[in-house]
Backbone as ProteinMPNN parsed JSONL, in Angstrom:
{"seq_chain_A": "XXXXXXXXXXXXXXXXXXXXXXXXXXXXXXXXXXXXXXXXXXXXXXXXXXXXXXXXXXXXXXXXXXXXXXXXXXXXXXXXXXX", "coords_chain_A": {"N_chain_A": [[-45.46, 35.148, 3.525], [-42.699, 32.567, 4.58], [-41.553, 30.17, 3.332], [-40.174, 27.141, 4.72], [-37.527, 25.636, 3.636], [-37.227, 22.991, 5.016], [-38.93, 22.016, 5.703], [-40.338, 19.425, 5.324], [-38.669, 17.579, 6.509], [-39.432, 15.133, 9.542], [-38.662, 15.066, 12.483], [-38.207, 17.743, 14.52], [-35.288, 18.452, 15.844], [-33.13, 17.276, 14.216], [-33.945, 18.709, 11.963], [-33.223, 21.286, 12.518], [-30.224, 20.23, 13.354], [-29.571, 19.956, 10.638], [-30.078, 22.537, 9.439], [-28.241, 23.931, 11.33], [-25.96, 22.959, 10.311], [-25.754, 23.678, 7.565], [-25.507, 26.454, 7.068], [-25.131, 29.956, 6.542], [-22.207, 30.608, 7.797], [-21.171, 27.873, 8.35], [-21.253, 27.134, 5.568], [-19.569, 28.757, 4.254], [-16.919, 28.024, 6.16], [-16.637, 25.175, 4.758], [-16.257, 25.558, 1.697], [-13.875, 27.412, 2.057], [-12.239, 25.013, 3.073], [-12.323, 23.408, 1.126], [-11.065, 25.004, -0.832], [-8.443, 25.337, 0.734], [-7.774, 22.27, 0.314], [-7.631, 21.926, -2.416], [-5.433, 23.834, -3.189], [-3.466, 24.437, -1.324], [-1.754, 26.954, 0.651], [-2.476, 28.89, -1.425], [-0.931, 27.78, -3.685], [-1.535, 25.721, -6.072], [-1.211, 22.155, -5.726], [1.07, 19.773, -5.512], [1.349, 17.342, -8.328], [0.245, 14.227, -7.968], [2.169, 11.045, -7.351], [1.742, 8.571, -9.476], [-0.677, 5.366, -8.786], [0.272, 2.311, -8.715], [-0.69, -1.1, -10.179], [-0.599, -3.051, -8.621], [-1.459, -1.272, -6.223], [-3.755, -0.831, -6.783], [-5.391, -3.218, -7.446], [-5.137, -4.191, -4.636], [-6.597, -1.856, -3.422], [-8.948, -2.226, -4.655], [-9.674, -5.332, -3.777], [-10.029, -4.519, -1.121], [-11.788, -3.157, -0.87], [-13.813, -4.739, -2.197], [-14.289, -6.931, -0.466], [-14.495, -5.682, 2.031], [-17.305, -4.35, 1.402], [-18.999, -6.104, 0.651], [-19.224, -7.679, 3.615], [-20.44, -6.028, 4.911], [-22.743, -5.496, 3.44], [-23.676, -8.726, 2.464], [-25.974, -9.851, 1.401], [-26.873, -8.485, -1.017], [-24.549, -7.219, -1.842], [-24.046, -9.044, -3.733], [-25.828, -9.823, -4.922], [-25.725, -7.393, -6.607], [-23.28, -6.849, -7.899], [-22.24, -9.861, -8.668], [-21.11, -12.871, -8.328], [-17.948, -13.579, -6.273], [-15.268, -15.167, -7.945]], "CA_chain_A": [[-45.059, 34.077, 4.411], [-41.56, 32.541, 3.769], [-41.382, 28.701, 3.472], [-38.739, 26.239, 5.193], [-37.291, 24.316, 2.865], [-36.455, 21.851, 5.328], [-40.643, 21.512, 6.595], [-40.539, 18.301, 4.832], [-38.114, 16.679, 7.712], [-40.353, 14.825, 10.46], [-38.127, 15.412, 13.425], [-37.715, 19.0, 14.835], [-34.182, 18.515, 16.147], [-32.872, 16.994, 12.907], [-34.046, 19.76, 11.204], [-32.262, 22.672, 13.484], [-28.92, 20.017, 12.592], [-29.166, 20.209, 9.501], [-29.931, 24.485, 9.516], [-26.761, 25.004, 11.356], [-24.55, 22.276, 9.004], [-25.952, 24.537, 6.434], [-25.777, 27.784, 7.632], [-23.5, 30.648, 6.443], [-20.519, 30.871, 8.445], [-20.64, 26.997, 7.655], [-20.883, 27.027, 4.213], [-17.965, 29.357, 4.137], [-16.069, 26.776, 6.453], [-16.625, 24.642, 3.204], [-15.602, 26.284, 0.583], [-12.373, 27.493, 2.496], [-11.761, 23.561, 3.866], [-12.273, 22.867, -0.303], [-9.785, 25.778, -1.791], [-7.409, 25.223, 0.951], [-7.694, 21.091, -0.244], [-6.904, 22.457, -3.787], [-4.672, 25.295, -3.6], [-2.701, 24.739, -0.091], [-1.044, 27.922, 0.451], [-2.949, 29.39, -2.658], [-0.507, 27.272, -4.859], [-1.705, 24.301, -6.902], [-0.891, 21.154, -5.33], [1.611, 19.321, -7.108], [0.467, 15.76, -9.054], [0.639, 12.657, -6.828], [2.695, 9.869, -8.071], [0.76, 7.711, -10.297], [-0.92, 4.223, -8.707], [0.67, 1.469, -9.389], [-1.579, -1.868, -10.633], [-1.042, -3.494, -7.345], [-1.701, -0.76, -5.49], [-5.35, -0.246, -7.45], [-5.765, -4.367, -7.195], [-5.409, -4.222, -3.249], [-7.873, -1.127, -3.147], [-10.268, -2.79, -5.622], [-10.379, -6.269, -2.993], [-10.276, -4.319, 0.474], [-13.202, -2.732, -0.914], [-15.112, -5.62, -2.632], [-14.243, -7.503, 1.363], [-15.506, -4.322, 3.262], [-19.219, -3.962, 1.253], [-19.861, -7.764, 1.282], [-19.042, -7.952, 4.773], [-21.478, -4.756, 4.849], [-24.116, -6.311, 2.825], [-23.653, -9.925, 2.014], [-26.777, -10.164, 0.061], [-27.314, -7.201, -1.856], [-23.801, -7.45, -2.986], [-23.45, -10.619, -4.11], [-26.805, -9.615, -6.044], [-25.464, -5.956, -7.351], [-21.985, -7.219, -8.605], [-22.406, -10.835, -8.666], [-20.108, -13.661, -7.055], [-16.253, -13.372, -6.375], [-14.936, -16.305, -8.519]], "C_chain_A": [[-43.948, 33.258, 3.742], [-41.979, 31.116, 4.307], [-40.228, 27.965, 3.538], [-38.708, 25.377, 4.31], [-37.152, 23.116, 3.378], [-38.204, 21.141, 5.939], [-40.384, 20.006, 6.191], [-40.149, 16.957, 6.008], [-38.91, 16.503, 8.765], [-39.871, 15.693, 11.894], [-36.965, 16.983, 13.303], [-35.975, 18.816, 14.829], [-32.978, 18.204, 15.139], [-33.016, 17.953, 12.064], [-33.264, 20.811, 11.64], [-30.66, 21.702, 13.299], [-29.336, 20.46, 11.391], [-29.375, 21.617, 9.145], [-28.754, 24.654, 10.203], [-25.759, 24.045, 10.77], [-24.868, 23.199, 7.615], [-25.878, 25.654, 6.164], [-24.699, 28.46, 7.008], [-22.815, 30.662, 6.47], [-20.427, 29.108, 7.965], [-20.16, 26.474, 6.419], [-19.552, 27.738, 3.584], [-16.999, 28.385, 4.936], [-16.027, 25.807, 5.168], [-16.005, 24.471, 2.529], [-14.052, 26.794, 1.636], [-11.564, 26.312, 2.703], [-11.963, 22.748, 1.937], [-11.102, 23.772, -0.912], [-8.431, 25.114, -0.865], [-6.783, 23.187, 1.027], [-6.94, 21.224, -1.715], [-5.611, 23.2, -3.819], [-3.764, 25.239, -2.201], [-1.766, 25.974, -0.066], [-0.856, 29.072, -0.611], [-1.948, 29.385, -3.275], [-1.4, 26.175, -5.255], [-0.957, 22.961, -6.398], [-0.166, 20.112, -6.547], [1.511, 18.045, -7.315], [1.099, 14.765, -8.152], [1.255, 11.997, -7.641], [1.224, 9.011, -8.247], [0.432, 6.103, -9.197], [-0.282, 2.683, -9.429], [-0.868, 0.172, -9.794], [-1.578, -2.957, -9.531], [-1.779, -3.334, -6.502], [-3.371, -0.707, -5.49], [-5.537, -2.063, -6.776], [-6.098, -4.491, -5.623], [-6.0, -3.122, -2.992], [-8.862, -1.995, -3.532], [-10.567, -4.355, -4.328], [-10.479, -5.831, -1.521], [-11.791, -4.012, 0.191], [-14.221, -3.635, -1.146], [-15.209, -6.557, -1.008], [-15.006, -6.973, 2.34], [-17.221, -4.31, 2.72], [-19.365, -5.92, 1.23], [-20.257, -8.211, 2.833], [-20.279, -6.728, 5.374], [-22.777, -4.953, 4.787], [-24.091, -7.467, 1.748], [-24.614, -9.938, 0.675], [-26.862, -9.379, -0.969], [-25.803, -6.766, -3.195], [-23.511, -8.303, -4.057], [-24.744, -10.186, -5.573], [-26.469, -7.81, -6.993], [-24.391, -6.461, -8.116], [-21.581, -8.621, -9.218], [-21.032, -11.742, -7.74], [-18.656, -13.635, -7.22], [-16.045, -14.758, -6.906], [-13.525, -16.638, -7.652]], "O_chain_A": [[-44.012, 33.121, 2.521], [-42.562, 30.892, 5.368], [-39.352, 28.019, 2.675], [-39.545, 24.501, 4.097], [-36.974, 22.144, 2.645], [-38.438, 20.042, 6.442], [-40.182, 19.349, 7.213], [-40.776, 15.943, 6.316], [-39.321, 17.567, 9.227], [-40.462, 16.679, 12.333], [-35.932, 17.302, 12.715], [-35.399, 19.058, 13.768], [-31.93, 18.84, 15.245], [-32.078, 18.093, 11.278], [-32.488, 21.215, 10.775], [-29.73, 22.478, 13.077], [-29.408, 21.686, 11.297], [-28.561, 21.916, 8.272], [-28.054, 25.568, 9.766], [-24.598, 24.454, 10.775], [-24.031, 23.265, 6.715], [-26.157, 26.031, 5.026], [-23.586, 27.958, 6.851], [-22.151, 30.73, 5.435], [-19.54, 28.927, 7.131], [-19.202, 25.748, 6.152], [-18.783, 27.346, 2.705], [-16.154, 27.883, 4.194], [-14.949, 25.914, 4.583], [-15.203, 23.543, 2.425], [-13.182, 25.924, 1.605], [-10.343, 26.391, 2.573], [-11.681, 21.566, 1.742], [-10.192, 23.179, -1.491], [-7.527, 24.509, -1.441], [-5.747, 22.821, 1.582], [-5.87, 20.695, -2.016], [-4.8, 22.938, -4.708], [-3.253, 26.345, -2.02], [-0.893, 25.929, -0.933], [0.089, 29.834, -0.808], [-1.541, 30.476, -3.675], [-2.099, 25.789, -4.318], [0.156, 22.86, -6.914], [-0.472, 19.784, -7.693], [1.6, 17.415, -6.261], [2.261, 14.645, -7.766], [1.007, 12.236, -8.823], [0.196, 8.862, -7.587], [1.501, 5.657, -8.779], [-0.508, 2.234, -10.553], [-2.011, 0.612, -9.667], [-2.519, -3.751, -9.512], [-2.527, -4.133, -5.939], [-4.09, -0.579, -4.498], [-5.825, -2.134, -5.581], [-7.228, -4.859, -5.302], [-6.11, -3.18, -1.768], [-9.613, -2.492, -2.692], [-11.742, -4.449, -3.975], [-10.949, -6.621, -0.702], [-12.757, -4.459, 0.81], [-15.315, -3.564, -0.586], [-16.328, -6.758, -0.536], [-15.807, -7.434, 3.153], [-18.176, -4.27, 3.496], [-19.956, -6.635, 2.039], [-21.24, -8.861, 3.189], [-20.858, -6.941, 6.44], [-23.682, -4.743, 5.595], [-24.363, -7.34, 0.554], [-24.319, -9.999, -0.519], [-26.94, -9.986, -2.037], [-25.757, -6.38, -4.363], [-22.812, -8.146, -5.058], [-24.55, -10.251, -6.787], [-27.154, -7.374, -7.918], [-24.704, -6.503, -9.306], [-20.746, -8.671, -10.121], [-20.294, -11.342, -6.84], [-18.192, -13.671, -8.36], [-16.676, -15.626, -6.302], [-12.879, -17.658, -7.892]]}, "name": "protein", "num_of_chains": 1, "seq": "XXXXXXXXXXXXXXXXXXXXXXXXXXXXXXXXXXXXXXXXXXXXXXXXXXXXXXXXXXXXXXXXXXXXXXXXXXXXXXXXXXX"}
């Protein structure tokens, strides 16, 4: 008798997603939608220009803006307070 790895999940229908996001032919979608991320045209993608220290500064506060605004409390208590 062969055992579902997925028995554990409550809801049937949830379970049958996640068997065909997992499935063969998907997992090969995957891996092809990952090499052809790497390797476009099975070359090597060539090096991005470097970040500048602005550019990183205005990532670093959209993001600390977006999860507060997300979860007020939890951030404020994971990272502590924006001075």
């Amino acid at each position: 008798m062969l055992i579902d790895p997925l028995d554990f999940l409550p809801c049937r229908k949830f379970r049958d997603g996640v068997k065909a996001l997992m499935g063969p032919d998907q997992l090969v979608n995957y891996v092809s939608a990952l090499k052809n991320a790497l390797w476009p045209g099975g070359e090597r993608r060539p090096p991005s220009e470097p970040r500048t220290e602005a550019d990183k500064a205005a990532t670093r506060d959209s993001a600390s803006r977006k999860l507060s605004a997300l979860m007020p409390g939890q951030f404020t208590v994971m990272f502590g307070h924006a001075h």
